[in-house]
N, C-alpha and C positions, 0 to 999 in steps of 0.2 A: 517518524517524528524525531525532532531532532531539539535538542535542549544545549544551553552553553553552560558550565560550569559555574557562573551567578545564578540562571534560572534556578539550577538546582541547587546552590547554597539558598538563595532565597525559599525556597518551598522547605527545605529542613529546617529553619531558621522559626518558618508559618506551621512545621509540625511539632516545634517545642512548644508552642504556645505564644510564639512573639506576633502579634497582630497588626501591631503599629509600626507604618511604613518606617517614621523615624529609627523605633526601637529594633527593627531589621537594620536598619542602615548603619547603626553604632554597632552592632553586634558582628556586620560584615567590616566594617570601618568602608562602607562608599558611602557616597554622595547621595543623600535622598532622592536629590534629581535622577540618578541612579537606578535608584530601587525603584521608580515609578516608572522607569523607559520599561524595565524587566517585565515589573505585572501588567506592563500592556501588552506583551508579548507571551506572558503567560493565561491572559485573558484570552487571546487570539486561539491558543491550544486547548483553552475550555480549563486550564487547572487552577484559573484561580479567577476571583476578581476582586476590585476592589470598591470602596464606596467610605466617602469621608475620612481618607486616609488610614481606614482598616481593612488586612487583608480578609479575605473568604475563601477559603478553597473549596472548588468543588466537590459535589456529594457520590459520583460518579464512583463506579467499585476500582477503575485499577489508578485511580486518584489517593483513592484509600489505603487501600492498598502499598503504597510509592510513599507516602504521608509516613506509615506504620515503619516499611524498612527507611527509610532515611532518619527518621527520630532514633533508631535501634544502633544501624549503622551508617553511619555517613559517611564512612569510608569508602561507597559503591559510586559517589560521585562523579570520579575518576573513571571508573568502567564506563557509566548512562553517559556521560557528557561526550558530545560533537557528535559523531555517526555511531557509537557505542548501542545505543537500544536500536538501528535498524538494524546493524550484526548481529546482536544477542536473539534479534526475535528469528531472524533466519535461521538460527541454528538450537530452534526449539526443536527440529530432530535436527542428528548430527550429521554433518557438512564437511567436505574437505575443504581446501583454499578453492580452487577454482569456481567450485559450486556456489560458493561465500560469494565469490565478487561476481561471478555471473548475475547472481540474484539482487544483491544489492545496489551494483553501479559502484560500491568503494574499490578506491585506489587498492591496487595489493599491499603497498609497502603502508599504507594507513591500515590497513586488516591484520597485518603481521604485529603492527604498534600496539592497536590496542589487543589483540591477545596474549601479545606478552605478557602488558598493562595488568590484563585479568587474570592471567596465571600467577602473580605472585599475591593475590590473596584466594588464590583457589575456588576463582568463580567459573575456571573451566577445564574441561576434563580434556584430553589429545586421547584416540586412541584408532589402531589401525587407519592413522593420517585423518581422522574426521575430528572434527572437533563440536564439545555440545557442553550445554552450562551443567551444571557439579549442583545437580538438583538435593541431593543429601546436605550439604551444608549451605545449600539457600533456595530452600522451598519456598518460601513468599516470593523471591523474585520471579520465579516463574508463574505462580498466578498472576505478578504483573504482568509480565510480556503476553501471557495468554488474554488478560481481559483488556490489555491494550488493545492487541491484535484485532480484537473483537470489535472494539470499539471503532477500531479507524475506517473497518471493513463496513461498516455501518452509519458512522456519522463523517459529516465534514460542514463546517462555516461554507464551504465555495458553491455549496449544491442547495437547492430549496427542501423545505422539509418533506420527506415519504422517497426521494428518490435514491434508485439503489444506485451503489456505486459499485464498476468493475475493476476500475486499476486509480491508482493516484500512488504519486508521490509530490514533492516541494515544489514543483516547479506545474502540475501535470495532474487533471484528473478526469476520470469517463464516466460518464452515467447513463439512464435513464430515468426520464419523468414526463407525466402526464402532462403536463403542461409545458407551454412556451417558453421559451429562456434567453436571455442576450448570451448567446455560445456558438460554437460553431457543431453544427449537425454531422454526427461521425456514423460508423457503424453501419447499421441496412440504411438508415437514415436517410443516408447519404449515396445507396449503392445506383441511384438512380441518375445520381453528375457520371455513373461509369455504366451506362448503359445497361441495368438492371431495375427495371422500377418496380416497388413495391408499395402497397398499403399495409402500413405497422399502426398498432394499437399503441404505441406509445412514443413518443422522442427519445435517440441515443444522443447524448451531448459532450461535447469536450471542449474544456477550458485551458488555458485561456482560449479568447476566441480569436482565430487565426485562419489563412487557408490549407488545409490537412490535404498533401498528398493523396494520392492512391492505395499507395503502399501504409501509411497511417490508417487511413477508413480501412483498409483490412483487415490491420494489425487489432482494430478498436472491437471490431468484430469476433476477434477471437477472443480477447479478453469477456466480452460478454455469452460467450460460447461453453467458454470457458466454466465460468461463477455457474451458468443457468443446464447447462449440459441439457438443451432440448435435442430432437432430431430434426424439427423443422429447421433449427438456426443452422444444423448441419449440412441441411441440404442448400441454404442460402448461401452459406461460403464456400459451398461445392463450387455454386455456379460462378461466384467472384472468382475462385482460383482458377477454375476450366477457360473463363475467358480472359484473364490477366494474365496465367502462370508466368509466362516469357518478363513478366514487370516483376515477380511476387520469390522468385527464386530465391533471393536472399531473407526471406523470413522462413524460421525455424522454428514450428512446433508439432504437438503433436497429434494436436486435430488435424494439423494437414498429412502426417502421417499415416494418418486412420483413415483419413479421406483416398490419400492414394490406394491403401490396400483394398478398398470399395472397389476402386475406379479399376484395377488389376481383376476384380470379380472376388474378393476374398469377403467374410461375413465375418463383420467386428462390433460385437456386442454395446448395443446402443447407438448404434449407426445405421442411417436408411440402406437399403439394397441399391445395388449397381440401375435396377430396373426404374427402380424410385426415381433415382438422380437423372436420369436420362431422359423419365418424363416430362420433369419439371427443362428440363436442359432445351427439350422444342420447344416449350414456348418461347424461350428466351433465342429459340436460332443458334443454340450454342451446341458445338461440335465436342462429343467426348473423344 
């Protein structure tokens, strides 16, 4: 989640007790019209809304949370705003640089900025090259970033209500749900456009809706592989890798890891046997 430096003056502004759009708007000196683009846009993220020109912030715990340290210190502004809380949640354990921008997608020389940014009020610790937030002098923030974490993992405006979701970010999100959806069908969903056809109990979906490669409906696979760590899902991306591998080379993890040492004859706990994969592999006419 990403917030801009007004959203979060306005929400400090809604945790001192200023309610009214105008009385936020003198207090920041913008333009009411201003302050209204904002709580549409923090309406959008669930942190607030409004109604007859009064804000409401939501009741949600790391709302509260976020509410409590910004009334205390608003000086954390500066760290949470632009890409600041998807870095700080990364490095709820401690992260070197590379690990940081692998995970995240930020810029390095943006990663570099804002740790600076937060080492000069000591919101984060550097040590043996890893870096991790300075939880002795700001224990609340990280009950936010944990019940955020929790929250995003769990909810989103782009998916219907009950369906889980396996990966999202701003641009990009994967789920499953029981019901039908204007999305494009990823995952097993979908392994059947690649010559695997399956009956699934449920729809995998991914938004927006577009046409997903190959290598996408893999990738979407493993994300849900991933969250659910079954063995049957393991042996279903056995069989996408076995008959794609030559397309699939460039994707790197580590269910596919586990899966090659299956496929070598090796026994990796929570992982079907070589004999397992093999059988399911005839029906499909796929060669191990």
């Amino acid at each position: 989640m990403r917030f801009s430096k007004t959203e979060l003056n306005v929400l400090w502004r809604a945790a001192l007790g200023e309610r009214h759009v105008s009385e936020v708007a003198s207090a920041l000196k913008k333009d009411v019209s201003q302050v209204y683009r904002v709580l549409k846009n923090l309406e959008k993220k669930g942190f607030a809304t409004l109604k007859q020109g009064l804000i409401t912030p939501s009741e949600q715990t790391h709302v509260n949370i976020l509410l409590q340290e910004l009334s205390r210190r608003p000086n954390i502004i500066d760290n949470l705003s632009g890409c600041g809380i998807r870095l700080f949640i990364a490095i709820l354990e401690p992260k070197s640089i590379s690990q940081i921008i692998k995970e995240t997608g930020i810029k390095r020389s943006t990663v570099f900025q804002k740790l600076k940014q937060a080492g000069r009020n000591s919101f984060i610790l550097l040590s043996d090259k890893t870096y991790a937030l300075n939880w002795k002098i700001w224990p609340e923030i990280k009950e936010f970033f944990i019940a955020l974490k929790k929250y995003e993992e769990t909810a989103d405006a782009r998916v219907p209500p009950g369906a889980v979701i396996y990966f999202k970010n701003e641009r990009e999100i994967v789920f499953s749900t029981q019901v039908e959806c204007d999305a494009a069908l990823t995952g097993y969903s979908a392994y059947e456009r690649f010559g695997i056809k399956l009956l699934t109990v449920d729809y995998t979906y991914c938004l927006p809706q577009k046409n997903l490669t190959k290598q996408e409906v893999f990738l979407h696979s493993l994300y849900r592989a991933e969250k659910e760590g079954d063995a049957r899902d393991f042996i279903l991306i056995a069989l996408f890798y076995l008959k794609h591998k030559s397309e699939l080379i460039g994707i790197h993890h580590s269910i596919i890891d586990n899966i090659n040492k299956v496929l070598e004859g090796e026994k990796v706990k929570g992982y079907p046997g070589l004999t397992e994969i093999a059988e399911r592999a005839d029906v499909y006419d796929i060669k191990i």
